[in-house]
C-alpha positions, 0 to 999 in steps of 0.5 A: 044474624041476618039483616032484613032487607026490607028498608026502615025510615031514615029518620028512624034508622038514624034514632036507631043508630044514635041510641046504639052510639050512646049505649056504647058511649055510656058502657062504663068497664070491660065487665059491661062491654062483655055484657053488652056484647055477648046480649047483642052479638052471636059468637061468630060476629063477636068473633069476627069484630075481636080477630078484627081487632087482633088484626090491626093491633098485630099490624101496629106492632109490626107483625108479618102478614105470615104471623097473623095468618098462623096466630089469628087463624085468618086469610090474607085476604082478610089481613089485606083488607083490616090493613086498608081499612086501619090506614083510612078508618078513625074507628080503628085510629080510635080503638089502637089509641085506646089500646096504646094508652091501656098498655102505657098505663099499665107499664107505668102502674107496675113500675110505680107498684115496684117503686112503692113496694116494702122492702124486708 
């Protein structure tokens, strides 16, 4: 996709950008996010945002630089840079809390399940 360079209003550009926030803030489940995405974003963009993301979760759990490099296909210059902007960025504070309490969730939903499961 590319930009136009020619400028917008601030005000419109700031109307723009708040309607896209709030669209974003309404999407209500994965199936709408995939549709919301897949309608807004071409492949490569939604593929650059995802290894983004991979990026920065691997790092959180700890994985080498080595380890992303051959599992998400990226540079290590690509991982330089998602490292130092996760340090810095609320966005990817947000996103890796997000996904920390998915996967808390979901550990606790199957120990639960187990918990409750007829026995023969």
């Amino acid at each position: 996709m590319q930009v136009s360079k020619k400028s917008i209003h601030s005000n419109i550009r700031k109307q723009i950008y708040d309607l896209l926030y709030k669209v974003v803030a309404d999407l209500k489940n994965p199936e709408e996010a995939k549709e919301f995405l897949t309608s807004f974003l071409g492949k490569n963009e939604q593929e650059a945002i995802s290894r983004r993301l991979g990026i920065a979760y691997l790092l959180n759990k700890g994985k080498t630089y080595s380890y992303i490099k051959k599992n998400l296909m990226v540079s290590s210059t690509t991982v330089a840079t998602v490292a130092r902007e996760a340090k810095k960025s609320q966005g990817f504070k947000i996103a890796l809390e997000k996904i920390k309490a998915d996967e808390w969730a979901d550990k606790w939903n199957g120990k639960i399940s187990q918990m409750f499961k007829k026995t023969p």
